[in-house]
C-alpha positions as CSV (number, residue, x, y, z in Angstrom):
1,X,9.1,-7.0,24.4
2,X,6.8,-4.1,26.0
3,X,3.9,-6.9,26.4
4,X,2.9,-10.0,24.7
5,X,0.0,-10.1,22.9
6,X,-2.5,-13.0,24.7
7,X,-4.0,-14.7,21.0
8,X,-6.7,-17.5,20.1
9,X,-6.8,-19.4,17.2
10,X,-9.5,-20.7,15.3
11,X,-8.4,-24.1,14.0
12,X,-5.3,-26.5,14.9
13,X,-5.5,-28.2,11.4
14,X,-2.6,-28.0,9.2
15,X,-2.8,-24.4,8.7
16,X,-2.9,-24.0,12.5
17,X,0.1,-26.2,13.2
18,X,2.1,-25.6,10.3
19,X,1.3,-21.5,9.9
20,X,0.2,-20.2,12.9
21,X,0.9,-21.9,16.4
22,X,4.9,-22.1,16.1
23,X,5.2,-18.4,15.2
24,X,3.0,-17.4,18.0
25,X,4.3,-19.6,20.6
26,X,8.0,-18.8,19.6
27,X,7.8,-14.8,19.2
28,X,8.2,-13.3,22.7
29,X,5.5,-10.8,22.0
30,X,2.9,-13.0,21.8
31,X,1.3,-15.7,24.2
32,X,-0.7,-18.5,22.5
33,X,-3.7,-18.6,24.9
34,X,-6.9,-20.7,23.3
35,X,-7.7,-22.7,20.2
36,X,-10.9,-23.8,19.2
37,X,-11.0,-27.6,19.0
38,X,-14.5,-28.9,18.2
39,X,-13.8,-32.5,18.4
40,X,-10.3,-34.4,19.2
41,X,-8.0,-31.9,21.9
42,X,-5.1,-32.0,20.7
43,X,-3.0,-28.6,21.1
44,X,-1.9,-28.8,24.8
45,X,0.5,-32.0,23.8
46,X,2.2,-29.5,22.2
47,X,1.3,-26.7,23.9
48,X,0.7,-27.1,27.5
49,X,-1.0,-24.8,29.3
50,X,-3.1,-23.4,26.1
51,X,-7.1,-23.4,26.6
52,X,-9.4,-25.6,24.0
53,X,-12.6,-24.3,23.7
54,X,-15.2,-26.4,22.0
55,X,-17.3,-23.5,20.4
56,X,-16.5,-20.3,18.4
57,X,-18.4,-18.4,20.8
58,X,-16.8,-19.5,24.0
59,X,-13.8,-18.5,22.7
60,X,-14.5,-15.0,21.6
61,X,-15.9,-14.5,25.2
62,X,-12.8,-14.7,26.9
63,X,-12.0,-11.0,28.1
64,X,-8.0,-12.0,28.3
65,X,-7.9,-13.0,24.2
66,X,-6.8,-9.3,22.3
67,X,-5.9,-11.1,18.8
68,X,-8.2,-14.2,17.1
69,X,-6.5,-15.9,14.0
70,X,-9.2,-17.0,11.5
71,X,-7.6,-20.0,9.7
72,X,-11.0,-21.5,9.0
73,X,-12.5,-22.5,5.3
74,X,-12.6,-19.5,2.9
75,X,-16.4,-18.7,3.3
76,X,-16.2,-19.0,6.8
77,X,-14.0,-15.8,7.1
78,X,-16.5,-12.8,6.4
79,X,-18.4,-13.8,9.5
80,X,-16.3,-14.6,11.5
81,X,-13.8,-11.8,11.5
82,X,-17.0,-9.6,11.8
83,X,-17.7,-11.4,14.9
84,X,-14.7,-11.2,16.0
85,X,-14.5,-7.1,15.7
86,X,-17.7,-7.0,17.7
87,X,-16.3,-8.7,20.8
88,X,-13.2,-6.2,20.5
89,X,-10.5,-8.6,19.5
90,X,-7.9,-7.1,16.7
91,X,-8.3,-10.0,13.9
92,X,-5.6,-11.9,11.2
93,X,-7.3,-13.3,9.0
94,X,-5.6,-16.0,6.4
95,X,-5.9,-15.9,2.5
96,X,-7.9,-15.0,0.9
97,X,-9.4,-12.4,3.5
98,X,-13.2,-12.4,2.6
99,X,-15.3,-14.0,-1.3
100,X,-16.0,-10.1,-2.8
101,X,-14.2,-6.9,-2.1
102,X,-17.3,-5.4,-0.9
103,X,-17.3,-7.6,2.4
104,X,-13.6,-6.7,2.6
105,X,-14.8,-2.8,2.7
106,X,-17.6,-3.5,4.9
107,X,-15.2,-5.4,7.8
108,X,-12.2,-2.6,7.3
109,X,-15.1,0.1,7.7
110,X,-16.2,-1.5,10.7
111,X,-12.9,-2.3,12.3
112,X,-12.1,1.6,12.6
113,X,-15.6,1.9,13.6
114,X,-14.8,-0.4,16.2
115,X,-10.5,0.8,17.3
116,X,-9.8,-2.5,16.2
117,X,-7.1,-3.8,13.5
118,X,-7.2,-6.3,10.8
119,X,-4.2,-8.3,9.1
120,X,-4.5,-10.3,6.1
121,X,-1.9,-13.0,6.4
122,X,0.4,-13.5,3.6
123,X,3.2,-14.7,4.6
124,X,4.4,-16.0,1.1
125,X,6.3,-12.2,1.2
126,X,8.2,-13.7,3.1
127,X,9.0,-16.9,1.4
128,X,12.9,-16.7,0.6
129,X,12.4,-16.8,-3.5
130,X,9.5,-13.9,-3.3
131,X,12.0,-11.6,-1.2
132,X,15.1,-12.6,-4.0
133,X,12.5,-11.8,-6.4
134,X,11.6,-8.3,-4.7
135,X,16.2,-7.5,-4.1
136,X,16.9,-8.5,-8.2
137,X,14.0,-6.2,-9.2
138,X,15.0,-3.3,-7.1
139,X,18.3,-3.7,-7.8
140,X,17.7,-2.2,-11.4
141,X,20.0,-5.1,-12.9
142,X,17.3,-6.1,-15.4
143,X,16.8,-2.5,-17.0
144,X,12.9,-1.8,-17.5
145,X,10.8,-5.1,-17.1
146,X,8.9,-5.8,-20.1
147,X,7.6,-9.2,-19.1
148,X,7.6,-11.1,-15.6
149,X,5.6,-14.9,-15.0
150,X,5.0,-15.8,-11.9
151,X,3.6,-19.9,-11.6
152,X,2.5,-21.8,-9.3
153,X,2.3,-25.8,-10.8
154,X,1.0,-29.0,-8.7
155,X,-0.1,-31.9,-9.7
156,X,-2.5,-33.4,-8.0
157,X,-5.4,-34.8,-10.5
158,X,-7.7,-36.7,-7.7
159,X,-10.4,-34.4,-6.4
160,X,-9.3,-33.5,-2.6
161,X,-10.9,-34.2,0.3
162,X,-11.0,-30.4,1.4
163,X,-14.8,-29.8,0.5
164,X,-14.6,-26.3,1.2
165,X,-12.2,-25.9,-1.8
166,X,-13.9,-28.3,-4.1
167,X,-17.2,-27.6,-4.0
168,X,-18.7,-24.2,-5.1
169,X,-18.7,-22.7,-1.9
170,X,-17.7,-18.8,-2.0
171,X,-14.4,-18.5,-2.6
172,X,-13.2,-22.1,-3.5
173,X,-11.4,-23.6,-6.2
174,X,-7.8,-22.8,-7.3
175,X,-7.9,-19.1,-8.6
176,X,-9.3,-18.4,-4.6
177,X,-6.7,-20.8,-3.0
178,X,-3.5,-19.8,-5.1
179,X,-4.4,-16.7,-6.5
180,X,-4.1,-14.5,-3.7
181,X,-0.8,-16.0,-3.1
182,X,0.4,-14.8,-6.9
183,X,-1.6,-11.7,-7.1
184,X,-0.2,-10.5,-3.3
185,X,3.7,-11.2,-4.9
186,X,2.8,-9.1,-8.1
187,X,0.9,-6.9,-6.6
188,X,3.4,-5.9,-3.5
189,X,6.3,-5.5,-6.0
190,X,4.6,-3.7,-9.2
191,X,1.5,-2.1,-8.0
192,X,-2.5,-1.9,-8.9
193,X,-2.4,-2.8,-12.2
194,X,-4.0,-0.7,-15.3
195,X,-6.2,-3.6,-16.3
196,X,-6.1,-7.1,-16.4
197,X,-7.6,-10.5,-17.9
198,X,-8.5,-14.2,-16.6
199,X,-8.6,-17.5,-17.7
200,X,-10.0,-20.4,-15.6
201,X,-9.9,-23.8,-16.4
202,X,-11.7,-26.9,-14.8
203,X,-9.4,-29.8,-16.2
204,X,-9.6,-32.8,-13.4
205,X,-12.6,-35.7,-13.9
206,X,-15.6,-34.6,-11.9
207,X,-13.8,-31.3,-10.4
208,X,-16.7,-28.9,-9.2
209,X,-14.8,-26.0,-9.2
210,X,-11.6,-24.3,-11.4
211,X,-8.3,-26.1,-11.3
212,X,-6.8,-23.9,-13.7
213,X,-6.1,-19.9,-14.3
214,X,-4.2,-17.1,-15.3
215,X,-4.2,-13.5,-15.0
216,X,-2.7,-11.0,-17.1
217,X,-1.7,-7.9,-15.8
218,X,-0.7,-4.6,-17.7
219,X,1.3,-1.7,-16.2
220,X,2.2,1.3,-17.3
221,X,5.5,0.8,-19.6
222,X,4.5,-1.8,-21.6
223,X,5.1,-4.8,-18.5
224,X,3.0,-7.4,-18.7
225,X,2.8,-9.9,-15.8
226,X,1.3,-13.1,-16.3
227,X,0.2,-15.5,-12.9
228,X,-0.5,-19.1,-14.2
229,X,-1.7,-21.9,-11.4
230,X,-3.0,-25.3,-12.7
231,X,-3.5,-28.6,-10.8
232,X,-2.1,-30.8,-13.5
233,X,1.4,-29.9,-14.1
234,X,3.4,-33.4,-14.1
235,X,6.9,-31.1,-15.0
236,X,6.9,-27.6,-12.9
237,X,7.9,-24.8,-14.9
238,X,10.2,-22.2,-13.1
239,X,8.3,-20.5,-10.9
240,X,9.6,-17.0,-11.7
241,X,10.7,-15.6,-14.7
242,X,11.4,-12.0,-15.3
243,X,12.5,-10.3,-18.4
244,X,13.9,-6.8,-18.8
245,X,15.9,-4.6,-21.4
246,X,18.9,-5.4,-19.9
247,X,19.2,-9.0,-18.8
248,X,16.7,-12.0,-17.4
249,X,16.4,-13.5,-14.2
250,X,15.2,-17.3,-13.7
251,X,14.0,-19.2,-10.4
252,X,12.6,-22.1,-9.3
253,X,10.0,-22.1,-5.9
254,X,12.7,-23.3,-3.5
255,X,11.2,-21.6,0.0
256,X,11.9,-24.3,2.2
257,X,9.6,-23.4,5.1
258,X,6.7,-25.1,4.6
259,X,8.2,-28.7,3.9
260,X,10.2,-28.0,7.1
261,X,7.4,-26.9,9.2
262,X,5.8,-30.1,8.2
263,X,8.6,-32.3,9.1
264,X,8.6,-31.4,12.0
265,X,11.5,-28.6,12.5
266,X,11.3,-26.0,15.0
267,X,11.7,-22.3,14.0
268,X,15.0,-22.0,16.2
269,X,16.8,-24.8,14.0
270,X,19.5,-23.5,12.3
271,X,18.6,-24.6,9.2
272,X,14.9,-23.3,9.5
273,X,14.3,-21.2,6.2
274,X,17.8,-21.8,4.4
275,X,17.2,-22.7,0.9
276,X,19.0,-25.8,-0.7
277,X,22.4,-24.7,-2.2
278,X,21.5,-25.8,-5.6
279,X,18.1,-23.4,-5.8
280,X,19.9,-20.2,-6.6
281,X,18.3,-18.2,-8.8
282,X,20.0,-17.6,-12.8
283,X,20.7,-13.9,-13.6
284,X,21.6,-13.1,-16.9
285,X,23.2,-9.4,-18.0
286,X,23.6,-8.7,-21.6
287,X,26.6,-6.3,-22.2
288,X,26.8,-3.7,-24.9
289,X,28.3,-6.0,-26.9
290,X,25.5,-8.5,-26.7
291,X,27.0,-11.3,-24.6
292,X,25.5,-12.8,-21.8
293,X,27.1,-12.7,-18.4
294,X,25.6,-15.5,-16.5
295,X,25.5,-15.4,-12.2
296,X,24.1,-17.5,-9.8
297,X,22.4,-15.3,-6.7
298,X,22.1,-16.6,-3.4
299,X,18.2,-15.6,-1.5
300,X,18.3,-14.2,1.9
301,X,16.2,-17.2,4.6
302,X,12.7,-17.1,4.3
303,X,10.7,-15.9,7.5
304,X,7.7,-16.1,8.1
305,X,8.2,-14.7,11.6
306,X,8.7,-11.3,9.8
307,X,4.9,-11.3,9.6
308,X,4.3,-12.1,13.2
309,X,6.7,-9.2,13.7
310,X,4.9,-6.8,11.5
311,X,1.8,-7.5,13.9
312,X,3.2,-7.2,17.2
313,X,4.6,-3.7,15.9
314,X,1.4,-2.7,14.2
315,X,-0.4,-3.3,17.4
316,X,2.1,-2.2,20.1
317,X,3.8,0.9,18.6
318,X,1.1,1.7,15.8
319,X,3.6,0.6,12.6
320,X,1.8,0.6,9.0
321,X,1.3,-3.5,8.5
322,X,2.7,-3.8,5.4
323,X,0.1,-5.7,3.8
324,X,-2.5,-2.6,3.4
325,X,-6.2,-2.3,2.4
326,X,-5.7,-1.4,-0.8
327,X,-4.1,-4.1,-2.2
328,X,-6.2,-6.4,-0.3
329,X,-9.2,-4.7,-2.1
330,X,-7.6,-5.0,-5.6
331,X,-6.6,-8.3,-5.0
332,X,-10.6,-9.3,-4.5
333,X,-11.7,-7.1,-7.0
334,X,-9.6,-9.0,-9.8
335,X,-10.5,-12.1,-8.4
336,X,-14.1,-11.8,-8.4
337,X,-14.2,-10.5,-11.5
């Protein structure tokens, strides 16, 4: 590595530990320098050496810090990646990246202002069953798609204790906390759609805020892709389902990462991002005769480190990130709508 890149991070909740602070401290190009810790310092157990600041602003004052992960509540991220810009750091900024496209345009406007970078982080591209997803389409196996659902089920009926997602702060309920995840997937792999339609749904006793959508998008050739979230889901649909004029493709959300991560496992295990063997997703091909030809296909590891890596070479040796600004803007713009 030419340099590593010295990086603060905004929170060391479970989004810092889980998402952000084994990636960072693991890839050689960067060095995890500061977190922000308000109350109970607990980062240098894990990693020694690292600074804990007690305010935002502190922080964003320390000349050595070049990149500042924003992992804090949803309506907290306009402000302070703009903040951030303005004291010259480079910013990453988790899901979704601001409440309304038009604060998106205003910070990506003032970032080039500024010779500074912004990354949206996403790193559910990266999730082993999105990437099999992405390989099956390309592949051209299925002919031309027709009609593709992505899901997302939980079931989790108890209002959380998160109050930044349940109560009607900017950006909070479940269309804001899931929906980027669905509409990034769709979006990456099929484009800005032609038009679309939502549905949200506030199902749970006493829920502030939606627990339930789904989006319809329509593309050019008659495809319609459908993203469906809901809170109460006691039996999980299959995740992904994609039909096309030649065959279908089936698959359950296996991407192991997370549940590792949260267990405890390091990224250099072995095993880190291997999906179970029994998760392999069903392809079937119709043949001209009009019988199915069933197969089983294994997904490549998920990695989330492949985002981390699209950083570094964005930053060092001026690579596209591929997570651009225009389909961070559509994104927003179909989910304020």
């Amino acid at each position: 590595m030419e340099k590593a890149i010295v990086t603060g991070l905004l929170a060391f909740g479970m989004s810092g530990k889980v998402f952000h602070a084994p990636f960072i401290d693991g890839h050689p190009g960067f060095k995890f320098h500061a977190v922000l810790e308000r109350n109970q310092k607990k980062a240098a157990a894990d990693y020694p050496g690292v600074k804990s600041y007690a305010t935002f602003e502190e922080l964003i004052a320390d000349q050595e810090i070049e990149l500042v992960i924003v992992n804090t509540p949803n309506f907290t991220h306009a402000d302070y990646t703009r903040k951030c810009l303005q004291a010259g750091k480079h910013v990453l900024v988790e899901k979704p990246f601001t409440a309304t496209s038009a604060e998106a345009k205003e910070l990506f406007e003032l970032a080039r202002t500024l010779g500074r970078k912004i990354f949206v982080y996403h790193n559910r591209r990266w999730d082993s069953d999105c990437t099999a997803i992405q390989k099956v389409v390309e592949s051209g196996q299925l002919g031309q798609l027709n009609e593709v659902h992505y899901r997302y089920d939980r079931y989790r009926s108890a209002i959380g204790p998160k109050t930044f997602k349940e109560e009607p702060h900017p950006a909070s309920g479940l269309m804001y906390d899931l929906g980027p995840h669905l509409l990034d997937q769709a979006i990456s792999l099929f484009g800005k759609p032609l038009s679309f339609n939502k549905v949200l749904g506030k199902h749970r006793k006493n829920t502030q805020v939606d627990d339930y959508f789904m989006i319809h998008l329509t593309y050019p050739n008659d495809l319609n892709v459908f993203l469906t979230a809901s809170l109460l889901v006691a039996d999980p649909q299959k995740a992904f389902v994609l039909h096309g004029a030649k065959g279908s493709y089936v698959k359950g959300r296996s991407d192991v990462q997370e549940e590792q991560l949260l267990k405890g496992m390091k990224i250099s295990n072995p095993a880190f991002g291997i999906e179970s063997p029994d998760s392999k997703g069903r392809l079937t091909i119709m043949d001209q005769q009009g019988k199915p030809h069933v197969s089983y296909i294994d997904s490549d590891n998920g990695n989330y480190m492949g985002l981390f890596e699209a950083v570094y070479q964005s930053l060092i040796n001026d690579k596209a990130y591929p997570i651009t600004e225009e389909q961070i803007i559509t994104q927003l713009e179909i989910l304020e709508a």
